[in-house]
N, C-alpha and C positions, 0 to 999 in steps of 0.2 A: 877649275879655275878659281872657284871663291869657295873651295871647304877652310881653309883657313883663316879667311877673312878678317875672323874675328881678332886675330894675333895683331892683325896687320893696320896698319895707320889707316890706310883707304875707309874703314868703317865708317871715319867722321865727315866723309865726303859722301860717304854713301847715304847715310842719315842725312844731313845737309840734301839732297837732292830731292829724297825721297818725302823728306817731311815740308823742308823748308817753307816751299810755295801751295802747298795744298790743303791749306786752313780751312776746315768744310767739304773736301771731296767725301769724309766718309757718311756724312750726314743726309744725305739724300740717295736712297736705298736703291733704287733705283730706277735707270735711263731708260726708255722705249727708242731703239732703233731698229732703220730701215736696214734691211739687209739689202745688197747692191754686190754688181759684177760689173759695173763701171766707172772703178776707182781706181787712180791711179796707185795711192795710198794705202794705210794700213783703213782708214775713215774719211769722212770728208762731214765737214762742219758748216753747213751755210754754203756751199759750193768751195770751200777751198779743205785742198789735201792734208794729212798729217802723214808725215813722212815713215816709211818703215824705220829709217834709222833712229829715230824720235820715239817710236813706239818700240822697237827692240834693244834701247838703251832701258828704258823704263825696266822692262824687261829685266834687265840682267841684274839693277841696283836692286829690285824685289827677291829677287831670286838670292841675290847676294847675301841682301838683312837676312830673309829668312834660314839660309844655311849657317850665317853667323848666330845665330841663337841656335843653333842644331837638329832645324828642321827638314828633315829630306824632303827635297822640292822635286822627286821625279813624279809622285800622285799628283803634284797640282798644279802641272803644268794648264789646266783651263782656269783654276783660280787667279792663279797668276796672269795670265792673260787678260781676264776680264777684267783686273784689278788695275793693271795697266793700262788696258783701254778705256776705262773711268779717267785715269787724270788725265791722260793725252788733249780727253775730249774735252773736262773739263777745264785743262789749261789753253786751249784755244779758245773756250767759249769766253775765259775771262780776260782772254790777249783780245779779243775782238770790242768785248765791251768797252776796255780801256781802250781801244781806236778812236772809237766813239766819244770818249770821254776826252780825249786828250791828255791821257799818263801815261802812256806807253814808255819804259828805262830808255834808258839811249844805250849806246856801245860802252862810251866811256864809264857808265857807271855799272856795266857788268864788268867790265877788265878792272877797275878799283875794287872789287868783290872779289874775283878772283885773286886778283894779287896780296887780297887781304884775307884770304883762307890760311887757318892755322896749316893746314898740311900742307900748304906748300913753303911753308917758312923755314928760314937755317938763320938763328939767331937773328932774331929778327925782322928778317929783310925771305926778300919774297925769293924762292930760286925755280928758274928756271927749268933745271935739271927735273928735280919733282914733281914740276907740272907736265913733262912732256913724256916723263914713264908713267904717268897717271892715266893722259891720254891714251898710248902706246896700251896698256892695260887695259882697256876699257874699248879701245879700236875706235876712236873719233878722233877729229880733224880739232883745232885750236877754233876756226870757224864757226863750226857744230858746237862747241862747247860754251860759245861766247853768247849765239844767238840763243840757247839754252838759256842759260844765267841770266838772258836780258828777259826771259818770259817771265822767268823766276821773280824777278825783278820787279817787274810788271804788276804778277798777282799781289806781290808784297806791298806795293804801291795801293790797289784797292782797298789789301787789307787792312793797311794804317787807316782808310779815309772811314773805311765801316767802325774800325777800333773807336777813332776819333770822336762819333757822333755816338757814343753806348754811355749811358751811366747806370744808378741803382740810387733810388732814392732809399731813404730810411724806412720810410712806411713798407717798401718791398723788400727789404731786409727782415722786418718784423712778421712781415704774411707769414715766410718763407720758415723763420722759428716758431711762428705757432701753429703753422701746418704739421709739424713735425712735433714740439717740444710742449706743446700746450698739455697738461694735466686735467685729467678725467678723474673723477670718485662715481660710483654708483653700484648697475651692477650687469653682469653679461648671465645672457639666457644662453645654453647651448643648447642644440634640438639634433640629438646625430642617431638617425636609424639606424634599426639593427638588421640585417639581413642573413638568410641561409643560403646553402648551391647542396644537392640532393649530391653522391657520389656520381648518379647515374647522368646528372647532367652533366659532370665534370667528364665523363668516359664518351657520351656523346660530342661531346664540343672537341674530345680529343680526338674522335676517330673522324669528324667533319674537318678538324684544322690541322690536321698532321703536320702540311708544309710548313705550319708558324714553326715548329718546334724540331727545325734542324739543328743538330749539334755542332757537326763541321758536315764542310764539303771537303772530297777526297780525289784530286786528280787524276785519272786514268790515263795510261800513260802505254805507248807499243814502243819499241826498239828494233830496228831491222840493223844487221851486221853484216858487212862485205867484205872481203880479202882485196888491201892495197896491190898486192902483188898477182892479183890474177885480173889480165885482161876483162874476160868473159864477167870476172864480177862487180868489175866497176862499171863496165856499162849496161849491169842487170841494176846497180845500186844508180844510175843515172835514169831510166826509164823508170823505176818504182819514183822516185823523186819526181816525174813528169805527170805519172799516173796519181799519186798521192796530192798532186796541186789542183788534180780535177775535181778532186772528192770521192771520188770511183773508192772502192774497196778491194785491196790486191789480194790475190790466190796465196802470194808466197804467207811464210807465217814469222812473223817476231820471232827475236832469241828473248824475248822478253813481254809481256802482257799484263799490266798489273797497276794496283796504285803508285804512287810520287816515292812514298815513304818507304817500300817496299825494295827499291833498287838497288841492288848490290853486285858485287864482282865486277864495277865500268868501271872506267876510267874517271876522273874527278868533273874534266872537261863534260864527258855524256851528264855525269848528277847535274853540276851546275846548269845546264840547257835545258834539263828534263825541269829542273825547277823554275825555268824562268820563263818553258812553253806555255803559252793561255790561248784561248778562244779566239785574239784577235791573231797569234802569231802561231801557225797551229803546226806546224813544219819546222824543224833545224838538225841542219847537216852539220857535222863534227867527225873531221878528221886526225887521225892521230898517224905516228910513223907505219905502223902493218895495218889499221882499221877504217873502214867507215863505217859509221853512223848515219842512221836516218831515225832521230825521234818523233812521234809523233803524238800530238795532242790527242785522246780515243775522248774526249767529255769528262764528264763528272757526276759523282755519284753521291748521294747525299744520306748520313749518316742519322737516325730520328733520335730524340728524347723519346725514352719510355714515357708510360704512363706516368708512371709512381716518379721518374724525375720532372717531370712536367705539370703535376700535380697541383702544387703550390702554385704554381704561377698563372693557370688556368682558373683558380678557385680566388685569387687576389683580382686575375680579369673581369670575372664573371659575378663578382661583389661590388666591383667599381663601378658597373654595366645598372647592377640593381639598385645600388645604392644612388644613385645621378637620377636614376627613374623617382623612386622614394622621395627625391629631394625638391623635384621639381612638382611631384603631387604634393606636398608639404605645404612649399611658396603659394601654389592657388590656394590650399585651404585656406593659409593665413592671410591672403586678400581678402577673403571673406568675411574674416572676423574683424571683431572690434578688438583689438590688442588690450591686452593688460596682463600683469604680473601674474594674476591667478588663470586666468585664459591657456597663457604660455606655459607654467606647472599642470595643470589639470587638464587639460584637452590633450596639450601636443608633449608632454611628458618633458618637459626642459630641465638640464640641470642649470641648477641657478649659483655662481660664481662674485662670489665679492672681491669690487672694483674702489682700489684706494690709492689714491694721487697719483693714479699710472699716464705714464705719456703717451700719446699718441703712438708714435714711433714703437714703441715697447708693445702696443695692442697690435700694430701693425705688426709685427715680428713674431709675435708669441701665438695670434691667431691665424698668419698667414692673407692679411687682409691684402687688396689693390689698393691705388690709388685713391680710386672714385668711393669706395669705400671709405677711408677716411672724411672725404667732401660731406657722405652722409653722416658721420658722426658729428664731425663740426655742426653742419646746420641744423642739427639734432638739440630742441629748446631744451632747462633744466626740467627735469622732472617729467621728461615725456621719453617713448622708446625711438629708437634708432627703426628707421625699414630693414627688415630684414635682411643679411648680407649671408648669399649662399660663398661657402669657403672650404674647399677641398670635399668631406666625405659627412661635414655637417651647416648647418643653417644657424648664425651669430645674431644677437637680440642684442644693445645695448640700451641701457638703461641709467641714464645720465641724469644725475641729481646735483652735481656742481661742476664748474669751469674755474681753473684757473689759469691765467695768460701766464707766458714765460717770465721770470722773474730777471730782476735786472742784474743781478749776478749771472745769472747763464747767459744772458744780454755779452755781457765782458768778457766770456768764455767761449765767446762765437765772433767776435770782432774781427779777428781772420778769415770770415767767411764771405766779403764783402768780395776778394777776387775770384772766387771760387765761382758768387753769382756772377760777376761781369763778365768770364769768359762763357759760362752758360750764354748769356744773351746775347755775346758775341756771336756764337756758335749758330746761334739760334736764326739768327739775323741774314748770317753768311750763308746759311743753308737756305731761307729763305731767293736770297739774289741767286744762288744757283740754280736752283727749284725753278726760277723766272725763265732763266737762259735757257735750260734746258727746254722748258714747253712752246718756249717760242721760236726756237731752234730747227733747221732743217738737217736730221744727223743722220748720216749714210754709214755702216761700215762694209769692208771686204768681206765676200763670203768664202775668200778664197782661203781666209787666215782663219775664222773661226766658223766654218762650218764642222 
């Protein structure tokens, strides 16, 4: 129904639905709920139901975006499920709040939304016709669609009130460039051990983890074959079918026993079924004009990396394993000591790297640092070292001898960053109030739909 979506006008509705009202749903990672078997619902919020047609609308518009960008949605039918069952929830929790608040849209100012939707326009003016093969496409009532748009409505209403109260003053403009853009001169210690892996522990670690180093798995696959036209063998090919649903293992023997890849001389109908049998679907019958088919799922076999192609990758594990060890005996030594320049050369072998008018940002980048790292450079005085920053496969020493704050030219070059911050804080904000809703929330869902 939506592989083509993307051709098709509906997209801008579909976006509209999807994104419109849910400023913040991705923000809060996520919901703890109760799982229940007495809902009428897809969920139930605070004691009131969310409707399955509510929740398998959501549904189809995800299903829809993501085919229209080319994604095959039959893996992620639980993704998509959950991802719907997030805003459903959260768009009651915020139709509830605004109850309470007293902003709840009215009707009249969903049907002016709707009437003012570009796709349903013809020069102009609002048509009719459009709207009700939209419906008609979609399998909802005008009703459904209205009290839809009025929730919509709703969250948008919140949303302006949170927009309304967010600014950025100058000074949190300034943090925010010299968290980033503020310039460093000094100098970096690097401290990165050297470690070995004997052959013999490489062959041991191989012969203990074999399962890591499957190449592929290989389908196994039986084929039982019966004569259309002989009585006697359709109803041998009807009880092998009864016995094969037990699990039991039948006496008769396959016209065929082997991998997936391996099948030849059937018919297209047997390949395609043989490819599509798995673990969960381990039986399928396939008829054709003189034959039946019974394939049957036999398991899977698993194909190993050699030594010698597992090699490398066993000797890059078992390095990373030694060198994390190394790194963190490293950090206690140097709690110990009293740091300095020659300390860090001499004791713990550092190479030493000169640092000139580099930016944060750029130290960040080039040496792979976090955040909080950063934090310690910053509060890092002139002429003293940095605490030590462990970072991937070595241990980072700065050594900062001058600060320069961002210059008022790159001030100029960043003035456009001022909306960038405020929907940050927006975001930030909005996440917070749903974070609220959420823990003070009484949330049920069906275990009939996601268990």
């Amino acid at each position: 129904m939506f592989t083509k979506i993307s051709e098709s006008k509906w997209l801008k509705i579909i976006l509209f639905i999807t994104t419109f009202a849910f400023v913040g749903t991705g923000f809060v990672a996520l919901i703890v709920y109760k799982i229940s078997g007495n809902i009428n619902g897809v969920a139930q919020v605070n004691g009131k139901d969310i409707s399955f047609q509510e929740f398998f609308f959501e549904v189809n518009t995800i299903t829809a975006f993501l085919e229209s960008q080319g994604i095959d949605t039959a893996p992620l039918k639980q993704q998509i499920y959950s991802q719907a069952l997030q805003k459903v929830v959260n768009r009651e929790l915020l139709n509830q709040f605004a109850e309470e608040e007293g902003i709840v849209a009215t009707p009249e100012e969903a049907k002016k939304a709707i009437s003012k939707m570009e796709v349903f326009q013809t020069d102009g003016k609002f048509d009719y016709s459009k709207y009700q093969t939209f419906l008609s496409r979609f399998n909802v009532s005008p009703v459904f669609f209205t009290e839809l748009m009025m929730r919509e409505l709703t969250v948008q209403h919140i949303s302006n009130i949170v927009k309304s109260g967010i600014y950025i003053t100058d000074e949190e403009i300034n943090k925010v460039l010299n968290k980033y853009f503020q310039r460093i001169s000094g100098k970096i210690f690097i401290i990165q051990p050297k470690v070995s892996v004997s052959e013999k522990d490489l062959k041991d670690y191989y012969e203990k983890h074999k399962n890591e180093f499957i190449k592929e798995k290989q389908k196994e696959i039986a084929i039982y074959e019966f004569n259309t036209k002989d009585e006697d063998a359709i109803k041998q090919a009807q009880e092998l079918f009864k016995l094969l649903k037990t699990g039991k293992k039948p006496e008769k023997k396959p016209v065929f026993s082997g991998f997936e890849n391996q099948i030849k001389g059937f018919p297209d109908k047997v390949k395609k079924e043989a490819k599509a049998i798995n673990k969960e679907n381990k039986i399928k019958l396939v008829k054709t004009k003189d034959k039946i088919y019974l394939i049957v799922y036999a398991g899977e076999k698993s194909k190993f990396k050699t030594f010698e192609d597992a090699k490398n990758e066993i000797k890059a594990k078992l390095e990373r394993k030694l060198i994390s060890k190394k790194l963190e005996e490293i950090l206690k030594s140097l709690s110990k000591e009293k740091l300095s320049e020659k300390v860090l050369k001499e004791k713990f072998n550092a190479k030493e790297i000169k640092l000139e008018n580099e930016t944060l940002r750029n130290i960040q980048f080039s040496y792979r640092l976090k955040e909080e790292d950063l934090t310690n450079i910053r509060n890092t005085n002139v002429n003293n070292l940095s605490k030590p920053i462990k970072s991937g496969d070595k241990i980072v020493i700065i050594k900062v001898d001058d600060k320069k704050h961002i210059s008022k030219e790159l001030k100029d070059k960043f003035k456009d960053i001022k909306p960038i911050l405020l929907d940050q804080k927006y975001n930030d904000v909005f996440s917070m109030l749903l974070d609220k809703l959420q823990k003070e929330a009484n949330i049920k869902i069906n275990e009939q739909v996601f268990r």
